[in-house]
C-alpha positions as CSV (number, residue, x, y, z in Angstrom):
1,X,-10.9,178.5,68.7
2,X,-7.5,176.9,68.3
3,X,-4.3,178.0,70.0
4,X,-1.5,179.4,68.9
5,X,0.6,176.4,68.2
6,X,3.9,175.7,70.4
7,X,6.8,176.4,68.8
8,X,10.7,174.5,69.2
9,X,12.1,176.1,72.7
10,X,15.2,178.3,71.5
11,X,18.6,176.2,72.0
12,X,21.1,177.1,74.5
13,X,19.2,176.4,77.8
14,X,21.5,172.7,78.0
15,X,24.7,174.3,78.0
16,X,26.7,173.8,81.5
17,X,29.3,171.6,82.3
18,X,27.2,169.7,85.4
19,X,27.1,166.5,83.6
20,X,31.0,165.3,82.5
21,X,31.9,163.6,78.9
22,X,31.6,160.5,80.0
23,X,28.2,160.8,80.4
24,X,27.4,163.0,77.4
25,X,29.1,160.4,75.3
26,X,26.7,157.6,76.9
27,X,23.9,160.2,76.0
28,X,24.6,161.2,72.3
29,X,25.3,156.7,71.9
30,X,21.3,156.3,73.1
31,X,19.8,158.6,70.9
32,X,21.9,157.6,67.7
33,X,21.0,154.0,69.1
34,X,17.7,154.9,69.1
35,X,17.6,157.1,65.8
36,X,19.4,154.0,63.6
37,X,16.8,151.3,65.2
38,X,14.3,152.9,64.5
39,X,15.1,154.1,60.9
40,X,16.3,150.2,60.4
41,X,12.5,149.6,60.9
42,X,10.9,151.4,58.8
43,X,13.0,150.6,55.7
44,X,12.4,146.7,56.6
45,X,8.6,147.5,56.8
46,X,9.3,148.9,53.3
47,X,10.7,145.2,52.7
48,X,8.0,143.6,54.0
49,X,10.1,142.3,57.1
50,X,7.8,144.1,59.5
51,X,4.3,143.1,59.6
52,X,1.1,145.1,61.0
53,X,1.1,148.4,62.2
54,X,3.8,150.2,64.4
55,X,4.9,153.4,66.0
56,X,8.2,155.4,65.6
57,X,9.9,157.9,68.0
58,X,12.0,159.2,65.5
59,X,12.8,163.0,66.7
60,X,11.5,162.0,70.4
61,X,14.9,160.3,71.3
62,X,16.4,162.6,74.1
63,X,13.2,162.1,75.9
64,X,13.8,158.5,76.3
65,X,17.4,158.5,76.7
66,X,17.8,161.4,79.5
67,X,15.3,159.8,81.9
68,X,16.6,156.6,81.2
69,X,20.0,157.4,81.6
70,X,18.8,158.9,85.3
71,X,17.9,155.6,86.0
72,X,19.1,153.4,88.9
73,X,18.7,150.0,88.7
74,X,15.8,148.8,89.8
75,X,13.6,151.6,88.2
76,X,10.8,150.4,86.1
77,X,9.3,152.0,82.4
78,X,5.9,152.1,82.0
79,X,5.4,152.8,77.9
80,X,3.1,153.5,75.6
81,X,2.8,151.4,72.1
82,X,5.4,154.1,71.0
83,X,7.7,152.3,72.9
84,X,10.6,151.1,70.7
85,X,12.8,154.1,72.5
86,X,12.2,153.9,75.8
87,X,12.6,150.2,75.5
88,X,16.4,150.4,73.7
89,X,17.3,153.0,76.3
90,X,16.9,150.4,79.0
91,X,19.2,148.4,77.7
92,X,17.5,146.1,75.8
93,X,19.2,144.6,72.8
94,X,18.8,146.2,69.4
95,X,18.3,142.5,67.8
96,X,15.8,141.5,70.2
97,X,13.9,144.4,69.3
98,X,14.5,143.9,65.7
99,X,13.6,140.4,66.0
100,X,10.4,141.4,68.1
101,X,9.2,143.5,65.6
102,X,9.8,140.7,62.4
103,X,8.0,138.1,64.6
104,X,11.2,136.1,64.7
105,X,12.0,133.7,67.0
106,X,15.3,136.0,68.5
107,X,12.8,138.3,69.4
108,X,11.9,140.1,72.5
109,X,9.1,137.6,73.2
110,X,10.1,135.0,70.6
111,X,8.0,137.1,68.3
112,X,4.6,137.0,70.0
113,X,4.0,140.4,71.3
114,X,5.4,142.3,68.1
115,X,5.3,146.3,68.1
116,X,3.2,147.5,70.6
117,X,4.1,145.1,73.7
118,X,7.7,145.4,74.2
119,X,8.4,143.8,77.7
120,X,11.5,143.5,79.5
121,X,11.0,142.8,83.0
122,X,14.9,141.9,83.5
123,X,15.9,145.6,81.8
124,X,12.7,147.5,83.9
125,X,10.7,147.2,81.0
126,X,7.1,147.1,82.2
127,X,5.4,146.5,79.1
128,X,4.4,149.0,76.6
129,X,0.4,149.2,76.6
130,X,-2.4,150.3,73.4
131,X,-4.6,151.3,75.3
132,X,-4.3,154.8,75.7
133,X,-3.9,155.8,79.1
134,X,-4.3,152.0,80.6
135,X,-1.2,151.9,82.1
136,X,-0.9,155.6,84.4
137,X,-2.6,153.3,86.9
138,X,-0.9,150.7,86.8
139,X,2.3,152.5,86.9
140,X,0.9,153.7,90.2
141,X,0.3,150.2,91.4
142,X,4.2,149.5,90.8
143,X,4.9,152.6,93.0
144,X,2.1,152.0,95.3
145,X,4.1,148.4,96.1
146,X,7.7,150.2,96.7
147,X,6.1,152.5,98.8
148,X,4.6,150.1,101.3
149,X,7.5,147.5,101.2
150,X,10.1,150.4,101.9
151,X,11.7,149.8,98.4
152,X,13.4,152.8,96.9
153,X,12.5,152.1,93.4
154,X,11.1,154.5,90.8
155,X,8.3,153.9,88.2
156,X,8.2,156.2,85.3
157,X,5.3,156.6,83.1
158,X,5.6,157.9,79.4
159,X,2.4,159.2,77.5
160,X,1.7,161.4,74.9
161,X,-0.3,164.2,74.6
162,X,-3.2,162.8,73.6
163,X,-3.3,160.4,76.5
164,X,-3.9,163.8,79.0
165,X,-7.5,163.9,78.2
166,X,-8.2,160.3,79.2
167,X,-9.9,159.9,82.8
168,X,-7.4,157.3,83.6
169,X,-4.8,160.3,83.6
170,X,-6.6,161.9,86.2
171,X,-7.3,159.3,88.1
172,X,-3.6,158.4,88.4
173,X,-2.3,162.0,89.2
174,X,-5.0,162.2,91.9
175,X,-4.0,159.0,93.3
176,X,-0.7,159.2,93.4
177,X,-0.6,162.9,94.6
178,X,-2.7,161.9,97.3
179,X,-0.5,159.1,98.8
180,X,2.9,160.5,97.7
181,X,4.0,157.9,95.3
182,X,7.0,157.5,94.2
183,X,6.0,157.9,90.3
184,X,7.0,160.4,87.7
185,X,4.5,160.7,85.2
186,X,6.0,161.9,81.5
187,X,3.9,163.4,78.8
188,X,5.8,163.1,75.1
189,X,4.0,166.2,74.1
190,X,4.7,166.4,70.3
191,X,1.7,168.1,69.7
192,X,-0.2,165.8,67.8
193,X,-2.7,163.1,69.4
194,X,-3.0,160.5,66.7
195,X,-4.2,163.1,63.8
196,X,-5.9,165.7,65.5
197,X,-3.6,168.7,66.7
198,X,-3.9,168.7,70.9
199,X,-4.2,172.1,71.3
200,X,-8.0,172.0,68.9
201,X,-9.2,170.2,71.2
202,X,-7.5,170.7,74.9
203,X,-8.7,173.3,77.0
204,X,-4.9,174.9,78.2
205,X,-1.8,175.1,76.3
206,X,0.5,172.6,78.0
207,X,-2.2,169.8,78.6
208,X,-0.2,168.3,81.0
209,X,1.9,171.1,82.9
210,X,-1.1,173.6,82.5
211,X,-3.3,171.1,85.0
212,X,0.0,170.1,87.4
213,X,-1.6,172.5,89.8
214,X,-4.8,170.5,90.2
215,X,-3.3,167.5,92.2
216,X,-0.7,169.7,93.8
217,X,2.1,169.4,91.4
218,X,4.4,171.7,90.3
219,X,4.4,173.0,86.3
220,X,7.5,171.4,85.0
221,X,7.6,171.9,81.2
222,X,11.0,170.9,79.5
223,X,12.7,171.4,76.2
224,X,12.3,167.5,75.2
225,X,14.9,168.0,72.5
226,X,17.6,168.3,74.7
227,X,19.3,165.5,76.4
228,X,21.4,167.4,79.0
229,X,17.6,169.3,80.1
230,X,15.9,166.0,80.0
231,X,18.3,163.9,82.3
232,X,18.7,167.0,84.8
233,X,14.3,167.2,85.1
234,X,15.1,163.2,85.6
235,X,17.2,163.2,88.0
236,X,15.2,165.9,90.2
237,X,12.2,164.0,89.8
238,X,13.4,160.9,91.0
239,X,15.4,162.7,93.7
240,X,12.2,163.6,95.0
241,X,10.4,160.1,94.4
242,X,12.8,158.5,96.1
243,X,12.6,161.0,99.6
244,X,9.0,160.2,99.7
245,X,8.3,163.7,98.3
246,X,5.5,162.4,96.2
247,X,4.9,162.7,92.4
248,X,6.0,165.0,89.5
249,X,4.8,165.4,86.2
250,X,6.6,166.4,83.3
251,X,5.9,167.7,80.3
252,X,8.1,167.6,77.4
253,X,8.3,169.5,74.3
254,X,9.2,167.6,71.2
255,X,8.2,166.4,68.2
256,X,7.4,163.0,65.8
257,X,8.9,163.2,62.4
258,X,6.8,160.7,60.9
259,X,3.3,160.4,61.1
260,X,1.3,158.3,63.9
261,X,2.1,155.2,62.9
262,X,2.7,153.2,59.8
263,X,-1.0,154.3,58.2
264,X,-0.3,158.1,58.3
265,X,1.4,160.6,55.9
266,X,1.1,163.3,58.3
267,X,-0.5,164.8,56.0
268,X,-2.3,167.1,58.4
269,X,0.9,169.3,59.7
270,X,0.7,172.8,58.8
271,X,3.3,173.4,55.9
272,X,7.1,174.3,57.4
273,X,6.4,173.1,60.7
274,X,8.3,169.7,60.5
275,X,11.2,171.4,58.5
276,X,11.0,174.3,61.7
277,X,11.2,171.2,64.4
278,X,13.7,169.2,62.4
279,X,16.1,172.5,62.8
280,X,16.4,171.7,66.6
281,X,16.5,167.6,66.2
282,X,18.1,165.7,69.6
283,X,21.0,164.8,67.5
284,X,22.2,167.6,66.2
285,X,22.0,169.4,69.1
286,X,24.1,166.8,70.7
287,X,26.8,166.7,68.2
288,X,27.0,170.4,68.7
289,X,27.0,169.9,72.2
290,X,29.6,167.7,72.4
291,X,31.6,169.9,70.0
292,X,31.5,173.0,72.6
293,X,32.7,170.8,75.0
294,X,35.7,169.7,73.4
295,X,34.7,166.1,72.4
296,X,36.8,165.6,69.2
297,X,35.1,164.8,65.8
298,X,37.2,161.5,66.0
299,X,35.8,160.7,68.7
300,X,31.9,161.3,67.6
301,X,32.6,159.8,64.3
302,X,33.4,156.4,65.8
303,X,30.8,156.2,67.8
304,X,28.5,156.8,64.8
305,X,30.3,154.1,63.1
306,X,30.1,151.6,65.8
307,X,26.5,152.9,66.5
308,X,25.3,151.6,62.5
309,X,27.6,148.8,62.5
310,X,25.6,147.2,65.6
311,X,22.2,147.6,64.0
312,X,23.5,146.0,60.7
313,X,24.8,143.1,62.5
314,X,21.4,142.9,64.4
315,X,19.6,143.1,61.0
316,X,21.4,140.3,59.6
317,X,20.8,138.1,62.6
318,X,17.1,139.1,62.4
319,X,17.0,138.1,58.6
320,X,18.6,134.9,59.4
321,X,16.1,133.7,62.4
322,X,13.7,131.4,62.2
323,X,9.7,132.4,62.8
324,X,9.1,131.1,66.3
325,X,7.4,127.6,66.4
326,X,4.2,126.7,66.7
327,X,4.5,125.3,70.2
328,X,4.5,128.1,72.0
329,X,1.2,129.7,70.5
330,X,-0.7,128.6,73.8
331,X,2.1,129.5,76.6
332,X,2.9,132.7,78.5
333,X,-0.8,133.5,78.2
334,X,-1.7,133.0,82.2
335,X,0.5,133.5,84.9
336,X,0.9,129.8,85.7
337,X,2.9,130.0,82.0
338,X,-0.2,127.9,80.6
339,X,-3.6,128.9,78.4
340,X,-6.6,127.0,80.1
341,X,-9.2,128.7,82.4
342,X,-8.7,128.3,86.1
343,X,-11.5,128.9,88.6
């Protein structure tokens, strides 16, 4: 029988003055960043600038941008092929991405890994992964490393919903829980895995939070909306990471606007709900945030400008870049940087 379907946490929760302007200002600039990118994509797949399939985050932002902004250098991102976001907030540049995603030479990886491989291992960019689930354990690996070398990195792990019934899921919390890694494993719950609603099909409510308990971990379930609650969950996770206090899982509450990927009208959402979710999007309740704490229109307004003026220039530079040459078809493909079969 299905569950009563979550509903958008009620707004307020973020308000305190803990985290400064400067900050929040850094904040709202990531999510536009993020919003504008990934809206730039989607009309030039309506061009026929973006080939293949891909995967938008588009009303996910705050999740990406308040654990990245709790970043120290030196953290890695483990993604999922919904990875655009996390990937930006990391500090990637908006043309590379672009580029990646046009399978133009200025891309990413000079056009060769397109949507669903973003990798930045300069920016902590671990590579976003399509297999569902593949890369929880790998993720542990990373932290698994840190841990015996004395490094005080973190590696974060984003998944969504759907990825919570996958063994490797399991596997990964169990490991990690068990040796104290320095991992935080973060569930994207926007309800939906691929088409089917998560919570048809999911034994508890919270599919990640709801089996925390099972490895030992605290229930942490977070409004994923809001920036401010994001980055303070953050930052207590990898406060505790980092003190050799083990693991946390995290699941946040928010939702995709469009449909899975490119192939999907979404046309499977209960009528009102996106209209219902869109009421509490990331940026809106940023700009009002920023408004109750003084930040002058002026102020917001040219940060939107600046914001739309980047990803235009990026666009152009996109248009304008050559399709990456043949000659590299065959490289990158072993670790040696070649393609032939070693034994």
């Amino acid at each position: 029988m299905a569950k009563k379907p979550i509903t958008p946490p009620e707004p307020g929760a973020g308000i305190n003055d803990d985290i400064g302007e400067e900050l929040r200002l850094r904040l709202y600039r990531m999510q536009l960043e993020i919003r504008e990118a990934e809206q730039r994509a989607f009309d030039l797949f309506l061009q026929n600038l973006v080939k293949g399939t891909s995967h938008l985050s588009l009303g996910q932002e705050a999740v990406a941008t308040g654990f990245a902004a709790a970043m120290q250098p030196g953290d890695l991102s483990f993604c999922t092929y919904r990875g655009h976001a996390h990937t930006l907030a990391r500090g990637v540049p908006i043309e590379q991405v672009l580029g990646e995603l046009m399978q133009r030479d200025n891309g990413l990886m000079r056009g060769k890994g397109g949507s669903m491989h973003l990798t930045s291992a300069v920016h902590g960019v671990m590579g976003s992964y399509a297999i569902v689930g593949a890369h929880l354990p790998i993720a542990c690996g990373a932290a698994w490393r840190a841990q015996y070398r004395g490094d005080k990195d973190v590696s974060v792990c984003f998944f969504g919903d759907g990825t919570t019934n996958i063994g490797a899921f399991h596997e990964a919390l169990n490991f990690a829980a068990v040796w104290k890694l320095p991992v935080v494993f973060v569930c994207e719950n926007n309800l939906y895995m691929e088409y089917t609603p998560i919570g048809e099909v999911t034994a508890v409510k919270h599919p990640a939070a709801d089996r925390a308990a099972s490895y030992g971990l605290e229930r942490i379930v977070i409004d994923g909306n809001d920036a401010d609650i994001v980055y303070r969950a953050a930052s207590a996770a990898y406060a505790k990471a980092r003190g050799g206090q083990g693991p946390s899982l995290i699941e946040c509450l928010t939702y995709r606007y469009s449909g899975h990927s490119r192939a999907d009208p979404a046309k499977y959402r209960p009528e009102g709900e996106l209209e219902k979710w869109k009421d509490r999007d990331p940026i809106k309740i940023y700009r009002e945030r920023l408004r109750h704490f003084g930040v002058a229109d002026e102020i917001v307004a040219e940060i939107e400008t600046d914001v739309r003026r980047r990803v235009d220039e990026a666009t152009e530079k996109c248009k304008a870049a050559p399709m990456p040459s043949a000659d590299i078809l065959t490289t990158d493909v072993y670790a040696d940087g070649g393609f032939a079969w070693r034994n």
